[in-house]
DONURO-318866 format. One record per residue (C-alpha): x, y, z. Coordinates in steps of 0.05 Angstrom, whole numbers, plus 32768, in hexadecimal, padded with zeros to 4 digits. Example, Ala and Ser with C-alpha at 12.3 -4.5 7.8 and 13.67 -1.06 7.14 Angstrom:
REM DONURO-318866
80F67FA6809C81117FEB808F
This chain:
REM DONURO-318866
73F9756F833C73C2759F833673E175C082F773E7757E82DA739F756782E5739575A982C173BD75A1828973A4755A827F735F757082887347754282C3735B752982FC739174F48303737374B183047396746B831373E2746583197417749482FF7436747382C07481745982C4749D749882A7748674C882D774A4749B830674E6749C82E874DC74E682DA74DB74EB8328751374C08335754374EA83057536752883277540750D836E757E74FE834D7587753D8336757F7560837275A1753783A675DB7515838076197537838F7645751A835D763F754A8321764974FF82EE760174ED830F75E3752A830975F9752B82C275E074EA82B0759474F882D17589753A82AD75B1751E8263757474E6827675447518828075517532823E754474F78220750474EC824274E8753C823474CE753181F174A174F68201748C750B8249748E7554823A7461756D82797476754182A774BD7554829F74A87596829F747F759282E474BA756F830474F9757D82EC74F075CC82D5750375E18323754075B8831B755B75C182D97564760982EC757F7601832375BB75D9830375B3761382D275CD76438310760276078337762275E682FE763B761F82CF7680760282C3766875C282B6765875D28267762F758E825A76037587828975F075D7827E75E375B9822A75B87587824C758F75A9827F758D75E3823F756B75AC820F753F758A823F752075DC824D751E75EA820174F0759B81F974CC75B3823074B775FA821974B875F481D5747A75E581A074A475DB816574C1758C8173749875588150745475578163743D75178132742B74ED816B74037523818A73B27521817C7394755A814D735E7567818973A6757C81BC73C075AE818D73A975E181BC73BF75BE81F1740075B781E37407760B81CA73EB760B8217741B75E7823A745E760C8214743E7649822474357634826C7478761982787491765E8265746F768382857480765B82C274D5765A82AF74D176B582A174A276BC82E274E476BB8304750E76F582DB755276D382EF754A769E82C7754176CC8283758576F282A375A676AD82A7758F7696826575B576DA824C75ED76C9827275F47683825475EF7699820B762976BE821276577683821D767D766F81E77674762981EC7647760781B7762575D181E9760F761082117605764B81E175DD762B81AE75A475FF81E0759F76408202758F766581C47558763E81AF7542763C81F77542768981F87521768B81B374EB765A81C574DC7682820374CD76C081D774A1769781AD7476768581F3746976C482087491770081E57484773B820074937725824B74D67711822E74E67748820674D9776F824B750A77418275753977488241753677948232754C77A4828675787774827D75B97799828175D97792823C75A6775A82297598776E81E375EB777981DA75F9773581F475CA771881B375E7773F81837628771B818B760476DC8177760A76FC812E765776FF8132766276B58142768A769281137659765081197623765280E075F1762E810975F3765A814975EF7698811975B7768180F675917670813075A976B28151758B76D38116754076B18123754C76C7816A7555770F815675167706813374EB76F68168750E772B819475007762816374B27756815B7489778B816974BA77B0819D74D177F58189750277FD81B7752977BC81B5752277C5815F754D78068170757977EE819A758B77AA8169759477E0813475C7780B815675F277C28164760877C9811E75CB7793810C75C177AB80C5760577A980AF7615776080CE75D1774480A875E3776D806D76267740807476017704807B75D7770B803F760E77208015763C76E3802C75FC76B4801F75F676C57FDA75BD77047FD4757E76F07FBE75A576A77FA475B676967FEA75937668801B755276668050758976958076758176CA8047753476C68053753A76CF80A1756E770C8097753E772D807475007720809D752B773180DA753D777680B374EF777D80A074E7777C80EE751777AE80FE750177E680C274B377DD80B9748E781280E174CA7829810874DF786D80EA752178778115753E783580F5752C784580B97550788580BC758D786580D775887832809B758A7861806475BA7896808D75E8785C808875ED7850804175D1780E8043759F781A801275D978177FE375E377CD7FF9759C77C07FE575B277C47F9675D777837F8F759C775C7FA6757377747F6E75AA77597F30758D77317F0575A7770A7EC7758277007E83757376BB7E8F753A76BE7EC2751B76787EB97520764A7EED7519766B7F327521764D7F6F74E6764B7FA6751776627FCD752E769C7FA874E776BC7F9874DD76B37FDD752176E27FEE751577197FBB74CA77187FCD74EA7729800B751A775F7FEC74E877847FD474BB7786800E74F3779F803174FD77D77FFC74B577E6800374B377F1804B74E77824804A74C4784E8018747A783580297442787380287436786C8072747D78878086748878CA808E748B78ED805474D8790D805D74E978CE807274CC78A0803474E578DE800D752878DE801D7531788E800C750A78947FCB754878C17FBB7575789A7FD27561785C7FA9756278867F6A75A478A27F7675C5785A7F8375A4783E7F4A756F780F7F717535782E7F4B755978167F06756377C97F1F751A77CD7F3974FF77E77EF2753A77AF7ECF750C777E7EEF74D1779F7EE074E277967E91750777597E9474EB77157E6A74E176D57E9874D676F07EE174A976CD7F0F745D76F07F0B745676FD7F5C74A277197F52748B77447F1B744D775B7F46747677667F8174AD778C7F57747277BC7F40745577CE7F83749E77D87F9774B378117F57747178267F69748078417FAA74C278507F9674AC78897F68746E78997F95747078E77F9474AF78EF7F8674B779147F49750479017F3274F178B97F3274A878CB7F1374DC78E87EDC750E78A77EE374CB78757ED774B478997E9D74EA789D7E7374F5784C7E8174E478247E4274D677DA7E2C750977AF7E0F74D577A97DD274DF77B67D8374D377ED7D8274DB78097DC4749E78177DF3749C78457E32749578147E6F7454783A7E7E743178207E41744477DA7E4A743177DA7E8D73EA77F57E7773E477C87E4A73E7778F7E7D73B077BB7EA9738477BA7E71738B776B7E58735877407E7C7386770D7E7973B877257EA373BB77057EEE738877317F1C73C677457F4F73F077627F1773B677887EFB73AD77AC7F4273FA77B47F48740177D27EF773C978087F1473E178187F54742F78197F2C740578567F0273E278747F39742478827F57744978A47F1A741078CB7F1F740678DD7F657427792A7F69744579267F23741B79627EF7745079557EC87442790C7EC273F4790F7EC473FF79497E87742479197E6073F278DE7E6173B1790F7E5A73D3792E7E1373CE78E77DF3738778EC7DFA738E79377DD7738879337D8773BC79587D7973EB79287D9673D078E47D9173FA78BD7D6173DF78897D30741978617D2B742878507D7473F578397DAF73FB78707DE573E478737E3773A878947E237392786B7DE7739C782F7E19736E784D7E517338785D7E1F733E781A7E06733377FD7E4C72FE78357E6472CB781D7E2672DD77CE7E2672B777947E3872DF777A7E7572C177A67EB17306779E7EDC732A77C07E9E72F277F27EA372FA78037EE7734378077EF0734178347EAC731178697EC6733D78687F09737F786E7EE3736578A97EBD734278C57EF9738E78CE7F1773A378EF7EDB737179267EEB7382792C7F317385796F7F537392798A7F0F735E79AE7EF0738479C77EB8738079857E9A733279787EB2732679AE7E85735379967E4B7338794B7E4F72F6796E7E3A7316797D7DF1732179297DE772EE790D7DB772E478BF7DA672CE78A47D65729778757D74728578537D427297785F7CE9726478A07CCF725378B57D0F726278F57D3372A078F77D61728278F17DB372AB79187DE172CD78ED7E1C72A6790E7E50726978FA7E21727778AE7E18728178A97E61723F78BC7E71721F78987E30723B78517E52722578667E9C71DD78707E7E71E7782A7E5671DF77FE7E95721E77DA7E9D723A77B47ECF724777CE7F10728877D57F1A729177F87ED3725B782A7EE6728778377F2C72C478417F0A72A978767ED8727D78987F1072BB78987F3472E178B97EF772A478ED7EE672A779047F3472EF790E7F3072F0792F7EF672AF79607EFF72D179717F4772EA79B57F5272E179C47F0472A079F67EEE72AE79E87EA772AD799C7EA8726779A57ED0725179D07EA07267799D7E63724479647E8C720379927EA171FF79A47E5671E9795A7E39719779637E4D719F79127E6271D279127E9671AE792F7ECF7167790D7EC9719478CA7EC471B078DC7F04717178F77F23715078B97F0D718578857F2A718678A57F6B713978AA7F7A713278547F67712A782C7F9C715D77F57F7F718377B97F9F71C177BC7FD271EF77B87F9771CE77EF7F7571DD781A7FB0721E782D7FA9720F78457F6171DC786D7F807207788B7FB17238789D7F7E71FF78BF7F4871EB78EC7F90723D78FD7F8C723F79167F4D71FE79327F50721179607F8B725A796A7F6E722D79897F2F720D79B97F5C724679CC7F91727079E27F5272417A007F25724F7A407F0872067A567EF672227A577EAF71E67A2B7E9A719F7A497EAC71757A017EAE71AB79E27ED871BD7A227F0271CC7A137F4D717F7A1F7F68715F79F67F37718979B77F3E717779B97F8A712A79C37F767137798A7F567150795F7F83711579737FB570D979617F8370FB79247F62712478FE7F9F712279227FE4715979557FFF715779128044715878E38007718E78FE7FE471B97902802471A978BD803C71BE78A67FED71FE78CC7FED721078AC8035720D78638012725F78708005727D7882803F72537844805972697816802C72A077DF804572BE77DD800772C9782E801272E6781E8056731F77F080387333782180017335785B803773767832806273AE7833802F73BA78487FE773D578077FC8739077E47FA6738A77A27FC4734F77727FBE734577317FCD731977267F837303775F7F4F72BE77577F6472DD77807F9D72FE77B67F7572CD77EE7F8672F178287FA07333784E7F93735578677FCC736278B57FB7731578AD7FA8730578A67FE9732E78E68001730479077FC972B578EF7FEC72D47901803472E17947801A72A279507FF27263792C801F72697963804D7267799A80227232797F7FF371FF7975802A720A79B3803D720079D07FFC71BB79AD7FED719A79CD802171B37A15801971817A4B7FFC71937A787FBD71957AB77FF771CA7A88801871E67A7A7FD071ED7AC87FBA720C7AD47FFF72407AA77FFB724B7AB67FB072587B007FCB72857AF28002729E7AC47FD172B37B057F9C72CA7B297FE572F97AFB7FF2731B7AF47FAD731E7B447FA4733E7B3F7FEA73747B037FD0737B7B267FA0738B7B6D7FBF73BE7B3F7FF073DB7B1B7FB573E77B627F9C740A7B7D7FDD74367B3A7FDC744A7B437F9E74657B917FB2748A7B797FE474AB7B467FC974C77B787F9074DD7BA07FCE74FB7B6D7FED75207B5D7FB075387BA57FAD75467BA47FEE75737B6A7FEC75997B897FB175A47BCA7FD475BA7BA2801475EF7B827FDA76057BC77FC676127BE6800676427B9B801876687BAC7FDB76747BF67FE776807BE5803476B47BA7801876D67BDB7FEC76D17C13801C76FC7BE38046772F7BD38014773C7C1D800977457C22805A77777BEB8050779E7C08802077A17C51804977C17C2F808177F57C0D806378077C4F803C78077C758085783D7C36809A785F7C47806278607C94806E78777C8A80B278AE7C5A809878C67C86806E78C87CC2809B78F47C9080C779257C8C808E79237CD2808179377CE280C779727CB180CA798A7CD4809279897D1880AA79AE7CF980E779DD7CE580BF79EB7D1E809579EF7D4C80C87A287D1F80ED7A517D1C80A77A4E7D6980AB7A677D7880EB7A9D7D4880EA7AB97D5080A77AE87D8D80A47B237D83806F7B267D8480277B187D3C801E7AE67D3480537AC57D6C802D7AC37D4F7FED7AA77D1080197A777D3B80397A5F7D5F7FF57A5F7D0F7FD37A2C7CFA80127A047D35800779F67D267FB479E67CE17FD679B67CFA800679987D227FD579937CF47FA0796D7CCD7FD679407D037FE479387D097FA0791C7CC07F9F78EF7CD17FDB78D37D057FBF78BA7CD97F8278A47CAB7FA978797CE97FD378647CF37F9878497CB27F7C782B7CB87FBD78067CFA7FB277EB7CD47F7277DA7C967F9277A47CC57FC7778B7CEC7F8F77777CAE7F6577547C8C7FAE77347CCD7FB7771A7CCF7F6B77017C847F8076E17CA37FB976BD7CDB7F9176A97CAA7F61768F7C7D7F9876647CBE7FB876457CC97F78762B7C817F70760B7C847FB575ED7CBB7F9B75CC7CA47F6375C07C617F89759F7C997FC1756E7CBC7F80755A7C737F6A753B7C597FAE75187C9E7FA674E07C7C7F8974E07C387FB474A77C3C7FEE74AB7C15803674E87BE7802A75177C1E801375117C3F805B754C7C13807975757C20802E75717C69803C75947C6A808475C87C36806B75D77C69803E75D97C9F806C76027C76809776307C65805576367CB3804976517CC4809476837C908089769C7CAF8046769D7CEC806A76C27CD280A376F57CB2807176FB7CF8804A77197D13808D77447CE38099775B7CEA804C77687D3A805777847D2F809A77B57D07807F77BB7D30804677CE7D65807A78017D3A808F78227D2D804F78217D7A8045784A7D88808878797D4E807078837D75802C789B7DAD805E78CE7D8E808178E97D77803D78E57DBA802C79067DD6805C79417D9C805C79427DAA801379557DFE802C79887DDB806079AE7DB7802D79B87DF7800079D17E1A80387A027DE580397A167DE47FF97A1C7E30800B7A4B7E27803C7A787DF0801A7A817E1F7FDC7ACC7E4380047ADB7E04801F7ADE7DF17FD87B037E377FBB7B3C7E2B7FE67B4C7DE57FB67B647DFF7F727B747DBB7F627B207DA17F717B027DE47F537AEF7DCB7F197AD67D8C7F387AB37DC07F6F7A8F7DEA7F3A7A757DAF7F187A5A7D8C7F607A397DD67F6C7A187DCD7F2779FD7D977F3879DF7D9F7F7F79C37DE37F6379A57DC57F2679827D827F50796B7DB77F8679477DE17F4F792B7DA07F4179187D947F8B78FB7DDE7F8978C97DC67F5178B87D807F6B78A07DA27FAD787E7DE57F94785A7DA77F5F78497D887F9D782B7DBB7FBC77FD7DD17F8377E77D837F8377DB7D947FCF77AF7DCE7FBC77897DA87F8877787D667FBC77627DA07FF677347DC47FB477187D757FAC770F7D687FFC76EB7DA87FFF76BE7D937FC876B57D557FE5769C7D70802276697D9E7FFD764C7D607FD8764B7D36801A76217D74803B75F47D737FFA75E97D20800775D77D31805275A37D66803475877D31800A75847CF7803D75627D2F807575277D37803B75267CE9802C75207CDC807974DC7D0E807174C57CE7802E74CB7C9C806074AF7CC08096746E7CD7806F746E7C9A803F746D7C6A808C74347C97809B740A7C87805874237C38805F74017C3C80A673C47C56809573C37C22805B73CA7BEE809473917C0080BA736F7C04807973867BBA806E73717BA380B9732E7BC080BB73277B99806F73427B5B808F730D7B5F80CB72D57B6A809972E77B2F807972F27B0580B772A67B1880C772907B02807972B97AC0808A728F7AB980CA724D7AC080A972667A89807672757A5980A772367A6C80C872157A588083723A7A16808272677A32804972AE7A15804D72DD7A52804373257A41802C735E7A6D804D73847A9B802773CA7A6F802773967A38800473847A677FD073B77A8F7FBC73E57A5E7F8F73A37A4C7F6D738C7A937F5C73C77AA87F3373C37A6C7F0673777A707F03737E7ABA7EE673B67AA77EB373867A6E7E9973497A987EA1734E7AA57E49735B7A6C7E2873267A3B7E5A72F77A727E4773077A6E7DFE73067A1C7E0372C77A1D7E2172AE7A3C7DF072C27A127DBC72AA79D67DE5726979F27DEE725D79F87DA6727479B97D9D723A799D7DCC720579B97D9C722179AB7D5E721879657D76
């Protein structure tokens, strides 16, 4: 009773009322009634009571409602019941009209209470599991909303319970699969409050096939048409993706940004939207901007930019974008969402700007959109969303930020068309100062990190008004500054001139030129104006310092010393400080700084761009520095400054050597595989001629076999005539052998040509790296190594040349055998008046094809001579290669020698110039590394003549007017 007095604030006074009495009475019966029929009546009566005497149900009957919960399993209704009466009990969201506006609080208390008194007790969560999984509606469904009103009381405690649960997250997910709408849905708001805030349980929901069963759902419930079921699908997805970077890899490594498309059809008649339907594709597109939202990793948001592009997601977004008749907060939303799309990703940078407006005739998307930025009658929200939609195609897109500053340039503005860069100007010099401040911001992205284009912006000139002079842009800006306008327009330009001026000497020396600009600043910095006024002021001590950190001395009453001589007599170096402090102080500052989408609860708000910020965190530090150096300091650092370019450049030069040699390097490695490949091929061939040699010397033997058989055994006038038709046989066979020998002789000489031919290239390939320094070392012992090999293979050529000789031989010397038998035959055959004519022409015969054999072999052996004249020559050329590789091992050796004294050259250099960088940082100078500064320097030099020859030109221009 002591928790009730404590719920009901006081103690207990008077009589309990009937109900508690009654309340009592039902769970004696409860616990003593052994008929299940009575217990099933008292707690089905307890139900019905649990709505009106919430708490004292809850005091009395919690105990044994779960205990019928653990007894009476198989009894599925009185489980429903005892599951109902928990959920009236625990639950805030049952009708509450009857309760007083003053026990609100009360009543949040007392659910969260009861739960925490029903989870204290971990078994209870593990039953709860347990009962979910039954399949029976009366118990699965109570015990889900039980389960999800428990998670709603205290979460995280839950979420714990149910994560060392064994298979406790698995046993939810099947509440997706059931076939019952109602327990699905409701499975689906459980999932919801499961998945909040928990890493791990988001993880493991995701791996149960979760996004492909709610992908199902949504799909079956119509897309963005469907019902309030569609909504919690995609708010449970939200859960799952937004901040957790595993999930979202496992989202897109599924393909299931590909299912994402469909959502985003729409038809041409877009009037008439549901609530409903907003509300889903609202949804739809928050979900597509969490995937590819600027605080994922970069890869990661990378990867699914891509990936929306490739499936065609980008092209429904930007459909929507141009279509007539959508929603404005859809419209809004859809901006935001392309704009994070094509965030930094240059294809879809590309993709956006080539999208145009279903307009007569046709209009890029960009200049429509502008258009909007610019029109003070456009909604506030889709103003902020059209700029942050351009500050995106612009973030990391030189291509795109080129494009939009050359229609400012005159040679390509068109007259007949309204272009980006007619529409800023229009909006930097209007009368509405939100149009002027998201203007001066737009075109301060253009000229972001690029100072190519800071330097051609300074060629733009405005026509102010009919017979006067043309005002340069730079010029105007600074005429409205000095004009006294509103705040917020003088931020926004400040904001522009900073950007602009930063990191670019000529655009300082352009603004130091007009005699007005710095005693305006000067003078707007040393007032002592309001706490509105201050931010102004802080930004006037910005560009004020940015004037002096990047001056080139090019201008001697505005050199570097003078400006801070300056600031000493007219404001105060502690002054000037404290001023240019203001920003960084500023709360407005502190919002821009968190994320880069501009968002503002009214434009009196809209103060600060988010890349603007980046820009005064980089710069304070350096320009406070820079006030109070002396010219000594100055000169110093200008020195080292000189130093260290001669030594970038003097490294630039060595980098550039070696990457030639490494590209000569890699071409000789490419040489030597395709000798080595052919050298193979050639090794190849050799061995199957030596199979065929040896086959053929098998045959040969056979046959001598053979004949030498026929011979003995063949003594009669027939068998001789046999005998001497075997033998014009054999020999006609040896005839054939010896043509094919010979076709072999051919075949060697040609591979040994091939061989010379191959000898002389390495050669010449030897004489060219002549003239190659460090990297050629390892070309000249691969050659070397090549040139033992040939030599190696040379021998094996004349060995088996050698062979082929001693073959020749034997066929010689069978060749002698069979004209001693023809010899002896020749009485056999006198004795046979009747065959001597037949004899005489046989013996003609053999005698004439062994003259032939005579030739064949004596042409053989002059081939022989001329292949062992060729080896020899070989060998002579192959000692003259070894000669010339001995002298190019000297010419490495001495060349190493001279690249090692280099070295040390190079390393006492580099220590030097680690000691110069020590005395900069000692001086407060911020000294870039070399990696920072050498893709700058090569462009810088390239430029170095025609910014030189446009400064020129612009300088004039400044005194003509």
């Amino acid at each position: 009773m002591n928790f009730l007095r404590g719920v009901m604030g006081g103690p207990s006074a008077g009589p309990q009322p009937s109900g508690a009495d009654t309340i009592q009475k039902l769970c004696d019966r409860v616990a003593s009634s052994t008929l299940l029929d009575d217990r099933r009546d008292a707690v089905r009566a307890l139900k019905s009571l649990s709505k009106k005497y919430r708490l004292e149900v809850g005091i009395q009957a919690m105990e044994h409602l779960i205990h019928v919960l653990q007894t009476d399993r198989s009894d599925s209704e009185i489980i429903g019941y005892a599951l109902d009466t928990l959920y009236n009990v625990i639950s805030n969201d049952l009708e509450e009209e009857e309760q007083e506006e003053n026990s609100a609080k009360q009543v949040d208390d007392l659910g969260s209470q009861f739960t925490e008194i029903f989870i204290k007790q971990q078994e209870n969560v593990t039953l709860l599991l347990t009962l979910v999984e039954e399949f029976d509606f009366h118990v699965r469904w109570p015990g889900v909303k039980l389960l999800t009103s428990l998670l709603k009381q205290q979460g995280p405690q839950v979420q714990q319970i149910i994560l060392v649960s064994p298979m406790g997250v698995s046993r939810l997910m099947d509440l997706l699969a059931d076939s019952r709408e109602v327990i699905r849905n409701d499975g689906v708001l459980l999932l919801q409050q499961l998945t909040k805030s928990n890493a791990a349980i988001q993880k493991i929901v995701a791996f149960e096939n979760a996004f492909e069963r709610l992908l199902d759902i949504i799909t079956e419930e119509g897309n963005s048409d469907g019902g309030i079921v569609v909504e919690d699908c995609l708010l449970l997805l939200q859960n799952l993706l937004k901040n957790n970077n595993s999930n979202q890899n496992f989202f897109k490594e599924g393909s299931y940004i590909q299912r994402m498309k469909p959502w985003f059809e729409v038809g041409d008649d877009n009037c008439g939207w549901s609530a409903q339907k907003v509300t889903n594709l609202h949804l739809m597109l928050q979900l597509v901007r969490v995937l590819v939202s600027p605080t994922n990793p970069p890869g990661a948001t990378s990867s699914c930019q891509k990936a929306m592009f490739h499936c065609g997601l980008l092209q429904q977004l930007c459909t929507i974008l141009m279509a007539t008749g959508v929603p404005a907060d859809i419209l809004t939303e859809t901006i935001n969402t392309v704009s994070e799309v094509i965030r930094g990703c240059q294809t879809n940078q590309d993709y956006f700007a080539s999208v145009n407006a279903p307009s007569n005739p046709p209009r890029p998307a960009i200049v429509v959109l502008l258009m909007s930025m610019v029109n003070e009658r456009q909604p506030f929200v889709l103003r902020c969303a059209v700029l942050y939609c351009f500050q995106c195609f612009l973030y990391k897109n030189q291509k795109g930020q080129g494009e939009i500053v050359s229609t400012l340039l005159p040679s390509t503005i068109d007259g007949n068309s309204v272009s980006a860069g007619q529409l800023l100007c229009g909006g930097l010099f209007s009368t509405d100062s939100l149009s002027n401040w998201c203007a001066a911001v737009a075109l301060a992205h253009a000229l972001q990190e690029n100072a190519t284009l800071k330097e051609q912006l300074l060629r733009v000139q405005l026509a102010t008004s009919i017979g006067n002079p043309p005002v340069s842009l730079l010029q105007q800006c600074t005429n409205i500054l000095s004009q006294g306008s509103k705040v917020q327009t003088r931020v926004g330009l400040l904001m522009l001139l900073c950007t602009w001026l930063s990191n670019c000497s000529i655009a300082v020396t352009h603004f130091l030129h007009n005699p007005a600009n710095v005693p305006f600043l000067t003078g707007q910095i040393a007032e002592n104006l309001g706490e509105e006024e201050q931010l102004v002021q802080g930004l006037c001590a910005l560009l004020l310092g940015i004037s002096i950190y990047y001056n080139d001395n090019s201008l001697e009453n505005y050199r570097k010393e003078k400006l801070k001589q300056l600031i000493e007599k007219r404001i105060g170096r502690e002054n000037f400080i404290e001023k240019l402090g203001f920003i960084s102080k500023h709360e407005l500052y502190s919002r821009a700084a968190q994320k880069p989408q501009p968002s503002f609860s009214s434009p009196d708000h809209m103060m600060f761009d988010h890349e603007f910020t980046k820009l005064v965190k980089e710069l304070e530090g350096v320009i406070s520095k820079a006030i109070y150096k002396s010219s000594e300091e100055d000169k110093k650092e200008e020195e080292v400054k000189k130093t260290l370019e001669q030594h970038d450049n003097i490294v630039t030069h060595y980098k550039k050597v070696i990457r030639e040699q490494d590209q000569e390097l890699e071409e000789l490695k490419q040489r030597i595989n395709t000798l080595t490949s052919q050298n193979e091929q050639l090794q190849a061939t050799v061995t199957q001629q030596v199979s065929q040699i040896q086959q053929h010397k098998d045959q040969y033997n056979l046959l001598k076999v053979q004949l030498g058989k026929d011979t003995q055994h063949h003594n009669s006038h027939g068998d001789t005539l046999q005998m001497n038709g075997i033998q014009t046989e054999e020999v006609s066979k040896l005839k054939e052998e010896l043509e094919e020998w010979k076709n072999k002789h051919e075949l060697l000489q040609g591979q040994l040509k091939e061989k010379d031919s191959l000898i002389e290239k390495l050669n010449s390939s030897q004489l060219e790296m002549g003239s190659t320094e460090q990297s050629l070392q390892t070309s000249r012992f691969g050659g070397l190594e090549h040139s033992h090999e040939l030599q190696k293979e040379l021998e094996m050529l004349r060995s088996q040349i050698q062979l082929q000789s001693a073959e020749i031989s034997k066929l010689q010397m069978e060749n002698q055998k069979l004209q001693v038998m023809s010899t002896a035959t020749d009485p056999m055959l006198g004795d046979s008046g009747a065959t001597a004519a037949t004899s005489s022409e046989l013996e003609a015969r053999l005698e004439q094809e062994i003259k032939e054999l005579k030739s064949q072999v004596k042409a053989l052996s002059e081939e022989k001579e001329s292949l062992k004249q060729q080896l020899d020559s070989s060998t002579s050329t192959i000692a003259i290669l070894q000669d010339k590789n001995s002298r190019l091992e000297r010419e490495v050796a001495e060349s190493k020698k001279e690249q090692d004294d280099l070295l040390v050259l190079l390393a006492d250099q580099d220590q030097k110039i680690s000691a110069q960088k020590m005395k900069l940082k000692d001086f407060g100078v911020a000294v870039e590394d070399e990696d920072d500064t050498e893709s700058g320097d090569q462009g810088d030099e390239d430029e170095d003549g025609d910014e030189e020859e446009q400064d020129e030109n612009a300088v004039v221009s400044y005194h003509d007017n």
